[in-house]
FIPA-526651 format. One record per residue (C-alpha): residue in three letters; x, y, z. Coordinates in steps of 0.25 Angstrom, whole numbers, padded with zeros to 4 digits, always signed. Example, Ala and Ser with C-alpha at 12.3 -4.5 7.8 and 13.67 -1.06 7.14 Angstrom:
! residues 2
ALA+0049-0018+0031 SER+0055-0004+0029 
This chain:
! residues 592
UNK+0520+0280+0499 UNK+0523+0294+0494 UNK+0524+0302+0506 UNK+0521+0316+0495 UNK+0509+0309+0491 UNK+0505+0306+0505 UNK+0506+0321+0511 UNK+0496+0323+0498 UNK+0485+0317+0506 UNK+0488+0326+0519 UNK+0478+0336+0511 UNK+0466+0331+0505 UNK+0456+0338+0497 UNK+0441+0330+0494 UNK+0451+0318+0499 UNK+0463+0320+0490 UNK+0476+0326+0491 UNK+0475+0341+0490 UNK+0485+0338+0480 UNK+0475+0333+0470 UNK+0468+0346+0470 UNK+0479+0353+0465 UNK+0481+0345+0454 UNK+0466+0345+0451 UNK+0467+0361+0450 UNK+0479+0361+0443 UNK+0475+0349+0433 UNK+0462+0359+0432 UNK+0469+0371+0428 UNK+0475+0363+0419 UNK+0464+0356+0413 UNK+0457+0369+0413 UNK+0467+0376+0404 UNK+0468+0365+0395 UNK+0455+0361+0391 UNK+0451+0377+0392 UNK+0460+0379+0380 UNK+0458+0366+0374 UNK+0443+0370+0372 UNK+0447+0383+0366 UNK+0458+0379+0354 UNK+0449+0372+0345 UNK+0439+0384+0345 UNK+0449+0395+0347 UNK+0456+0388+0333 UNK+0446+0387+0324 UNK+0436+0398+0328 UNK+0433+0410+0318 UNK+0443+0422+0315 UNK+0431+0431+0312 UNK+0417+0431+0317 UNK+0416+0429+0333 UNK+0420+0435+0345 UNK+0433+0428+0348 UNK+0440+0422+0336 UNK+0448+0410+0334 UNK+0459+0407+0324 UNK+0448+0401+0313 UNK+0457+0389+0312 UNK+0450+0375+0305 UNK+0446+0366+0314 UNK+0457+0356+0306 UNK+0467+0365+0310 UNK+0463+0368+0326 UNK+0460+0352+0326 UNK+0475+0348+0320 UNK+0483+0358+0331 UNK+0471+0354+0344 UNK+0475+0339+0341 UNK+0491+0341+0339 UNK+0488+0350+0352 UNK+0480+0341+0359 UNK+0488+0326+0355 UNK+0501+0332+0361 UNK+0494+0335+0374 UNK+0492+0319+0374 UNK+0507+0317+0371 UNK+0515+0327+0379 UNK+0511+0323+0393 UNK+0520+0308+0390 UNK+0531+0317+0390 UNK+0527+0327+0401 UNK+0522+0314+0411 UNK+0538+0308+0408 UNK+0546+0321+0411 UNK+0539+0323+0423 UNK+0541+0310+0427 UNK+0555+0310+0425 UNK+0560+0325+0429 UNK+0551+0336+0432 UNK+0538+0329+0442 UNK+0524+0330+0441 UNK+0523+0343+0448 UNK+0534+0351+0439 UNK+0528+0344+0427 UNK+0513+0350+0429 UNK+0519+0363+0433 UNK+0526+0365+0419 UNK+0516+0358+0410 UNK+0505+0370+0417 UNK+0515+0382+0414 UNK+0516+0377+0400 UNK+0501+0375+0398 UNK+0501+0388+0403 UNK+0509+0394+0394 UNK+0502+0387+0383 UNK+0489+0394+0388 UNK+0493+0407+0388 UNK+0500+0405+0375 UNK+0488+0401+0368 UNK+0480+0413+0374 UNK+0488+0425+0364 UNK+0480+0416+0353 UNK+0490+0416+0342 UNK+0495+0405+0333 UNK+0510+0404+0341 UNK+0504+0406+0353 UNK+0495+0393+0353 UNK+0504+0385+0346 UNK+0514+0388+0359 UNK+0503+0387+0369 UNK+0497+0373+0363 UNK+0513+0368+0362 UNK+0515+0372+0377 UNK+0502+0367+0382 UNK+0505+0354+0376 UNK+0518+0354+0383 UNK+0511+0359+0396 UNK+0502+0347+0395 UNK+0514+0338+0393 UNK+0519+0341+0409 UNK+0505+0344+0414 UNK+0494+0332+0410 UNK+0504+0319+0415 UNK+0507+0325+0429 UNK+0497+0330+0434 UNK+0491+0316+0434 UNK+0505+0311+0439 UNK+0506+0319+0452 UNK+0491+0313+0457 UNK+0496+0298+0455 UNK+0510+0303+0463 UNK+0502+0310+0474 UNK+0493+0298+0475 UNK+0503+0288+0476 UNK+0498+0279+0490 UNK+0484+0284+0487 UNK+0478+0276+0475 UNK+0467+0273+0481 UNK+0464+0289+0477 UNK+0469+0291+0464 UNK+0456+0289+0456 UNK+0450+0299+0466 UNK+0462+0309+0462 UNK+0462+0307+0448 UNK+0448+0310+0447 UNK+0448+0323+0455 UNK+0461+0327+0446 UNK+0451+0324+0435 UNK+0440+0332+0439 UNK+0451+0342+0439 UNK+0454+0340+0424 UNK+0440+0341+0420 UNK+0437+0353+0429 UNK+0447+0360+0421 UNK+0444+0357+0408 UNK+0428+0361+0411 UNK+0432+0374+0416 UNK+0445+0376+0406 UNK+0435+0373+0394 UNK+0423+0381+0399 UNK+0430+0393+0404 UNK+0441+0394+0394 UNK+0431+0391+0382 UNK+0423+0403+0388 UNK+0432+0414+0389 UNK+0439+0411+0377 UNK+0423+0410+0367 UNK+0419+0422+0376 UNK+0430+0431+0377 UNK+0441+0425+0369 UNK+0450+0416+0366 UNK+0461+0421+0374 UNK+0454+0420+0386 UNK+0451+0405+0385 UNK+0466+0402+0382 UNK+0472+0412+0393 UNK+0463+0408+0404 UNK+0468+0392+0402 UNK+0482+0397+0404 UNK+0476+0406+0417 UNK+0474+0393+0422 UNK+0484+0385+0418 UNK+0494+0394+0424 UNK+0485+0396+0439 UNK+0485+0380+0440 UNK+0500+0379+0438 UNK+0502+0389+0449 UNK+0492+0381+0459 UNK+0498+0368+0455 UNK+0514+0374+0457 UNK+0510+0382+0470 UNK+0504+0368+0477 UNK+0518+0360+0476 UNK+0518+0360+0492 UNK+0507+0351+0493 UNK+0511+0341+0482 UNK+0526+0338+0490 UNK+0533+0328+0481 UNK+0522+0323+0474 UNK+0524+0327+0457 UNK+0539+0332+0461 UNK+0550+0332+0452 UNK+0554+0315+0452 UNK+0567+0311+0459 UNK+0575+0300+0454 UNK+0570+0290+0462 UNK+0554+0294+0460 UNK+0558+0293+0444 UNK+0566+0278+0447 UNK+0554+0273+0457 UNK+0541+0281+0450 UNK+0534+0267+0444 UNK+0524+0277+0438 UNK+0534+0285+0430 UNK+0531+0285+0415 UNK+0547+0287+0412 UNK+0548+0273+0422 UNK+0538+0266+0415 UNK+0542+0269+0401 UNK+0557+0265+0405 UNK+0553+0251+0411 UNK+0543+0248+0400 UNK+0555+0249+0390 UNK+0562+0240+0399 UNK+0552+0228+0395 UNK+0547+0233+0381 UNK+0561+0242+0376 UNK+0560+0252+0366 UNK+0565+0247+0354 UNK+0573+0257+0345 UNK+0564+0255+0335 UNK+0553+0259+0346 UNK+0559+0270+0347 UNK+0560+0274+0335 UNK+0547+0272+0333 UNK+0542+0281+0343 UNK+0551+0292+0339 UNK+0543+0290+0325 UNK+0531+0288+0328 UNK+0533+0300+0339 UNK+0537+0308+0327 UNK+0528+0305+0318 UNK+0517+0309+0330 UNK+0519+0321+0333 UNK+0524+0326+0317 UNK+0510+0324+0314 UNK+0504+0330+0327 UNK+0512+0342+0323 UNK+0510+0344+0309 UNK+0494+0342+0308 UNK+0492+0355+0314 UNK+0503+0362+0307 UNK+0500+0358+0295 UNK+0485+0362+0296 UNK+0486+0376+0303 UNK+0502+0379+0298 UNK+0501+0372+0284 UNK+0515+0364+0285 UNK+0514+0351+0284 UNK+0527+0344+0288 UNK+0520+0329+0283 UNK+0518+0332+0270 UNK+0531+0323+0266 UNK+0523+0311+0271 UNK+0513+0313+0263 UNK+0506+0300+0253 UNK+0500+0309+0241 UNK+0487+0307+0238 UNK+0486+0297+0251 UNK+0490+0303+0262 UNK+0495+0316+0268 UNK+0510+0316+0277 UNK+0501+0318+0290 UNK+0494+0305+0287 UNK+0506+0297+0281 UNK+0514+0301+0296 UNK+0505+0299+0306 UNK+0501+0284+0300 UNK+0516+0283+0299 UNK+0516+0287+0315 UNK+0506+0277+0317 UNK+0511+0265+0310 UNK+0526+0268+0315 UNK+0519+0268+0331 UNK+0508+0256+0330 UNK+0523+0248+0326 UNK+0530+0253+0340 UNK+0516+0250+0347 UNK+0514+0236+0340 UNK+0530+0233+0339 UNK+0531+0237+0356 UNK+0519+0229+0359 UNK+0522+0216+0353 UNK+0535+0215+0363 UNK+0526+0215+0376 UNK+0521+0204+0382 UNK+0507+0197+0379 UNK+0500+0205+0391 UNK+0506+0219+0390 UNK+0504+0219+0374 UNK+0490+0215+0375 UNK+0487+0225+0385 UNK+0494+0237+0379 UNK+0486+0234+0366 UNK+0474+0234+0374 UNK+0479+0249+0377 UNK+0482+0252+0363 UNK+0468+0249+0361 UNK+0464+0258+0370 UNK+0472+0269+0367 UNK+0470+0267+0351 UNK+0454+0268+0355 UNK+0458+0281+0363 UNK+0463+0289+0350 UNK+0448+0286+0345 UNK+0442+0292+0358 UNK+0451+0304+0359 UNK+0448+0309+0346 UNK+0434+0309+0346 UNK+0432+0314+0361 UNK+0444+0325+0358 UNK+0433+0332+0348 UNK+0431+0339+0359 UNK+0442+0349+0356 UNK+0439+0350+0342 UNK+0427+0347+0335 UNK+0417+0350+0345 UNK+0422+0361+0350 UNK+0420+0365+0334 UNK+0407+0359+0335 UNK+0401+0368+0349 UNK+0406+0379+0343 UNK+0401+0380+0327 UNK+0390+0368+0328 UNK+0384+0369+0342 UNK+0372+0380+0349 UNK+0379+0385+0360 UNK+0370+0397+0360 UNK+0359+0395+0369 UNK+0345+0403+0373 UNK+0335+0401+0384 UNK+0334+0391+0392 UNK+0345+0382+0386 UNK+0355+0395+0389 UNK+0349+0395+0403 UNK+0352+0381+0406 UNK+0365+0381+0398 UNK+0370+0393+0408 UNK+0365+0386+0420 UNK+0372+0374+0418 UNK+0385+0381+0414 UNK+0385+0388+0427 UNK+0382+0373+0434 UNK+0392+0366+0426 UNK+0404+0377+0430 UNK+0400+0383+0442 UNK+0399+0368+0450 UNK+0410+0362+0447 UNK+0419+0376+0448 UNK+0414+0376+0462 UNK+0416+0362+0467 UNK+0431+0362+0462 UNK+0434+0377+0469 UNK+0430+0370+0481 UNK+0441+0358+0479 UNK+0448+0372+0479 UNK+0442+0377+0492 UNK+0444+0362+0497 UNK+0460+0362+0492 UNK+0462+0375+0497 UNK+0457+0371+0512 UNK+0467+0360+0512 UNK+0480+0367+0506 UNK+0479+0381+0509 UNK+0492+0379+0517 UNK+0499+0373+0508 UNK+0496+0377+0494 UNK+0490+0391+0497 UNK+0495+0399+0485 UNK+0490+0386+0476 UNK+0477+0387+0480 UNK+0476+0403+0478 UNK+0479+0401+0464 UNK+0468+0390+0464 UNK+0459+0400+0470 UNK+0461+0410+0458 UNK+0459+0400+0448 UNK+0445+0397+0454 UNK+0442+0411+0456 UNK+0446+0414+0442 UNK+0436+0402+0437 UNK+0425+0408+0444 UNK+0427+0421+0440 UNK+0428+0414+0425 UNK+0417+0408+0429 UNK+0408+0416+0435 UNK+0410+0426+0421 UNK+0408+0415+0413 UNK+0393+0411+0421 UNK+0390+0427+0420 UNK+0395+0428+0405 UNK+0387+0417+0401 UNK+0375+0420+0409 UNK+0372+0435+0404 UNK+0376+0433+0391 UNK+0365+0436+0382 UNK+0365+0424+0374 UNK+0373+0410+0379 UNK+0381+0405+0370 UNK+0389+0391+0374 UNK+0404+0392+0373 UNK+0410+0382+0362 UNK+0419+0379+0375 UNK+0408+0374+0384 UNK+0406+0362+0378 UNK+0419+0355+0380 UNK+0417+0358+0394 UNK+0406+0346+0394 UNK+0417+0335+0393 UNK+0421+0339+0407 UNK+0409+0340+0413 UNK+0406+0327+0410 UNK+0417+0321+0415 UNK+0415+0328+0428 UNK+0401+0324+0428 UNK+0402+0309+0424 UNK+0416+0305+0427 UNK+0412+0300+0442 UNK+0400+0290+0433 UNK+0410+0285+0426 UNK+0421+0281+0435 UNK+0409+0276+0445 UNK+0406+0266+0434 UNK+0419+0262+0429 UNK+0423+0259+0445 UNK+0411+0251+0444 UNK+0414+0242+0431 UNK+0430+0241+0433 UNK+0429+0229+0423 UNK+0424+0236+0412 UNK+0431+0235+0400 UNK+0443+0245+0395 UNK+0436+0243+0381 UNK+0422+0247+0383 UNK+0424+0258+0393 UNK+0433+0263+0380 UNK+0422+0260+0370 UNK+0412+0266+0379 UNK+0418+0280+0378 UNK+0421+0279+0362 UNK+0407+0275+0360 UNK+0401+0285+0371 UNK+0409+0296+0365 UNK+0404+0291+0350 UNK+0389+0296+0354 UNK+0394+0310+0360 UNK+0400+0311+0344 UNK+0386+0303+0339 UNK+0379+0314+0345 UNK+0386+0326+0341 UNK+0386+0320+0326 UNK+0371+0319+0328 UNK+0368+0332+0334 UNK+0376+0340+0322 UNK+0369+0333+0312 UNK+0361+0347+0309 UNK+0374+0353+0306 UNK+0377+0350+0291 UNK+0390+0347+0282 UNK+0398+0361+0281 UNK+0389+0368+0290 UNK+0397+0381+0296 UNK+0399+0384+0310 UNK+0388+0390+0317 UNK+0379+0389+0305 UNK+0372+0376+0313 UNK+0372+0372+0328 UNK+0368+0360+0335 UNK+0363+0359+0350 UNK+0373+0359+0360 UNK+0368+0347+0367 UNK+0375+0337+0355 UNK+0388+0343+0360 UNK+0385+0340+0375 UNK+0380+0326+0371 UNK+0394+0324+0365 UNK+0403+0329+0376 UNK+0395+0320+0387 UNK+0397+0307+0377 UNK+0409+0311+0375 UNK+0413+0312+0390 UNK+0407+0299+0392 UNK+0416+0294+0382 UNK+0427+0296+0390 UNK+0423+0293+0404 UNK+0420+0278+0399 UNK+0434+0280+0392 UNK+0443+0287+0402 UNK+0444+0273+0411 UNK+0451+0266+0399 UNK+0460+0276+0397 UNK+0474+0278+0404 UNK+0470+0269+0414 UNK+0471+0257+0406 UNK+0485+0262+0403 UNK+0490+0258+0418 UNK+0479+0246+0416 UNK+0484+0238+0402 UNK+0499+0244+0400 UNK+0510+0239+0411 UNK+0517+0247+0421 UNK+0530+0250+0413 UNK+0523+0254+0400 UNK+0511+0263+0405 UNK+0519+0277+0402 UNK+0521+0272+0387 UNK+0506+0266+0386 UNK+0500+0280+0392 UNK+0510+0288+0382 UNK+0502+0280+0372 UNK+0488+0282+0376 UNK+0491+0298+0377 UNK+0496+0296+0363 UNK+0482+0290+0359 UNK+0474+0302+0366 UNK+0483+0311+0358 UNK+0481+0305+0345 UNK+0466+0305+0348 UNK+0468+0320+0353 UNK+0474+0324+0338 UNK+0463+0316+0329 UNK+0454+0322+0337 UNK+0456+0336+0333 UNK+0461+0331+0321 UNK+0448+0327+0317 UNK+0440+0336+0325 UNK+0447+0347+0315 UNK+0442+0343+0305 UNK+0427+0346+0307 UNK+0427+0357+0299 UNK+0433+0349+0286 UNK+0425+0338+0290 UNK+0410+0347+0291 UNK+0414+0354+0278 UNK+0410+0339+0271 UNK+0401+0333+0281 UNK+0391+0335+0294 UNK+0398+0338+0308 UNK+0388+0326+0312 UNK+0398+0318+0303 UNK+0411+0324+0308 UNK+0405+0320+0323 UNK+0400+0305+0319 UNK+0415+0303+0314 UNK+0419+0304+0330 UNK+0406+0296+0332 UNK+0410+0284+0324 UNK+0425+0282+0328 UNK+0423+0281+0344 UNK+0409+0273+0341 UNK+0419+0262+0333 UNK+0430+0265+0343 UNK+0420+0261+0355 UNK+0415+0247+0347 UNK+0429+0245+0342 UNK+0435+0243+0357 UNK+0422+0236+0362 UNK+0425+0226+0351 UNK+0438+0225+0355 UNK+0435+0223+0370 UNK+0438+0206+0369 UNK+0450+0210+0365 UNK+0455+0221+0373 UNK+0450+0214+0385 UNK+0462+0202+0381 UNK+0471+0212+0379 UNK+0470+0217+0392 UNK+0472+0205+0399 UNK+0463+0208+0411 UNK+0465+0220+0411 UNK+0451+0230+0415 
């Protein structure tokens, strides 16, 4: 047993390591700086230069949409290298260390609000995310190692740690930044971002070895290192040259279009035009199905070469993960569309009782769960005073600094002489309901372990298809070409949606990356999950892809249109893989 991981359990918070807790805050902080400044990009870019109190850059939402997806697919795509050279050189604990210095950089970088400066603080927060988002998750299984009995326990605390953040990262950010600028929502993501680090770095002393920078014998004996698993995978299926060659291309081919769809939108230069089929296709088009056709032929030509069982279940997983592009790009509308939607199509101005009520519950919904995590605080700080005293200061001055946020925020709000919704406050809803449903869902899967991969995956396309059904219904009043502002819908269609959508992905999250571990073996699963990140960040792109188009897309029909597009795909998505149940169910080969 690992004695490092043992002398974690010396100190236990709510019957965890202490340890856990320091993570949880630091994946918080994290979370919270993120999502904070993901809820701000799409508004910030295509709000008005002339005629409100805090203008944006008056972008078209084609153009916010093509740099949020190139933005958001290689946050999907740096990690496999991040995850690997952690592995191999630096550790875990290094490896979070610099991914959050980066991001925080990239924070403050994005706060001086000029062209460069966003360009360089997206690029490092994409970097940043490359160390940060595989480790963190890395040093809870090495710290658990001897205790598995507890990890689902642990990864659902650190979970609630990541949706913590985001609610609080999107509602707090999203309000400084509509109230008082937009400078304010940036800065106050890299405030946090850089006060996490700090606790994070300043508690080594309870972590021992745990996330350390590997020695050669841990890199030789880790069975769970990717770079291990990749090695004897090669041994038993080799990489052909004309594989590699193959990935070099199709790796190529990827990221020249990712790159040039936003620079040729918002710089005009089109480095694809060469590609180009006149009259039938543009070079964009012509690429990326090349792309495609050149990686189906290293899927289809690697699989063929393994045996019977192993091929049936990784096209089980193909499946899955082709599925998964379908689901990404309609619940990533998220970040792009509806955000659009809250702000120019939805009453967020309220009068009466509905103000009175709206207030109430605000205060409810941030002030109970503000105060149950600062006392895990009080709880952590009880236990490790001794030990990580500086640590738990600077958590202290995080949680004072949210109340204070806070507490202007309730004030602000409260004697204001009108209340008016921020545009921020509804992608807040995800969050909550994740928190609030979560524990229903995971009681219920625990209850049916034998229910099918397939429908749990059809489930949460079809459940997500009536949040879309119902937004497409409720903006039927809104007409073809109608402008912003001119007509608004009531709030509770967008409400409607993010709880369906929620849904969605509680009934989807159980197929996800742990049919990886379940349906791919041993010696391939850092390839297989290299493949299903790729999947989530194709979805990522066509969704704000896509959700930019809106404004084109009204210009010649009804937004209850554009909304019934993403209403159709997942509803045929969902019966497509219930139709294909019989025969995922062979392919699995007994797999549940």
């Amino acid at each position: 047993m690992n004695n490092s991981s043992e002398n974690f359990f010396d100190t236990k918070v709510l019957g965890h390591p202490a340890g856990l807790f320091v993570l949880f805050f630091t994946e918080m902080w994290e979370r919270f700086s993120f999502y904070g400044m993901r809820v701000l990009l799409v508004n910030f870019l295509t709000m008005a230069v002339v005629g409100v109190d805090f203008p944006g850059w008056g972008w078209s939402s084609a153009n916010a949409g093509a740099l949020f997806g190139t933005y958001a697919g290689l946050l999907y795509i740096t990690p496999i290298a991040g995850g690997l050279l952690a592995d191999k050189l630096i550790g875990y604990r290094w490896a979070v260390v610099i991914g959050a210095f980066i991001m925080t950089l990239g924070h403050a970088s994005m706060a001086f609000e000029t062209e460069l400066s966003l360009y360089i603080g997206l690029a490092l927060l994409v970097i940043g995310t490359g160390f940060f988002k595989p480790n963190m998750t890395s040093i809870i299984s090495e710290m658990y190692k001897g205790h598995e009995n507890k990890k689902d326990g642990a990864y659902t605390i650190f979970y609630m740690g990541v949706n913590a953040g985001a609610f609080f990262g999107m509602m707090l950010c999203g309000w400084l930044a509509e109230r008082y600028g937009w400078s304010y929502g940036f800065g106050l993501a890299g405030v946090f971002m850089l006060l996490g680090t700090a606790q994070f770095w300043l508690a080594k002393p309870l972590f021992g070895e745990v996330g350390g920078v590997p020695k050669k014998d841990d890199i030789d004996n880790n069975s769970n290192s990717e770079l291990k698993e990749i090695e004897q995978s090669a041994k038993r299926n080799p990489f052909t040259s004309i594989d590699k060659v193959l990935i070099i291309v199709s790796t190529v081919i990827a990221f020249a279009y990712i790159f040039n769809d936003p620079i040729s939108k918002i710089g005009g230069v089109n480095f694809l035009t060469w590609a180009s089929i006149p009259d039938v296709l543009s070079g964009e088009y012509v690429v990326i199905l090349s792309g495609l056709v050149v990686f189906l032929y290293l899927i289809i030509t690697r699989l063929i070469r393994y045996e019977a069982v192993v091929r049936d279940r990784l096209i089980a997983f193909i499946v899955f993960a082709f599925f998964t592009v379908f689901f990404w790009m309609c619940f990533e509308q998220g970040a792009t569309s509806l955000v659009l939607f809250a702000r120019d199509f939805t009453q967020r101005t309220l009068e009466g009782n509905a103000a009175n009520t709206f207030l109430v519950v605000n205060a409810l919904l941030t002030i109970i769960p503000l105060a149950f995590i600062t006392y895990v605080l009080v709880v952590l700080f009880k236990k490790t005073r001794d030990r990580i005293l500086s640590s738990n200061i600077i958590l202290f001055v995080c949680f004072s600094l949210m109340w204070v946020i806070v507490g202007f925020m309730l004030y602000k709000d409260w004697t204001a002489e009108t209340t008016e919704i921020t545009v921020s406050w509804f992608s807040i809803l995800n969050s909550f309901f994740i928190i609030v449903f979560a524990s229903m869902f995971t009681k219920i899967w625990d209850n049916n372990p034998n229910f099918p991969a397939s429908y749990k995956y059809g489930l949460s396309l079809i459940i997500m298809a009536i949040g879309f059904g119902l937004l497409a219904y409720g903006s039927l009043p809104i007409e073809k070409g109608a402008a912003a502002g001119s007509v608004r819908v009531s709030m509770i269609w967008l409400i409607l949606a993010y709880l369906f959508h929620t849904l969605g992905e509680l009934c989807g999250s159980p197929v996800g990356l742990s049919y990886v571990s379940k349906l791919v073996p041993a010696r391939m699963i850092a390839f297989m999950f290299g493949m299903w990140y790729l999947a989530i960040a194709i979805g990522n792109k066509l969704a704000a892809t896509l959700g930019g188009k809106i404004e084109e897309f009204t210009q010649n029909y009804s937004l209850s249109q554009f909304f019934l597009i993403f209403t159709i795909i997942p509803i045929v998505s969902g019966i497509l893989i219930f139709a294909l149940h019989p025969l995922l169910k062979k392919l699995m080969h007994g797999v549940r």
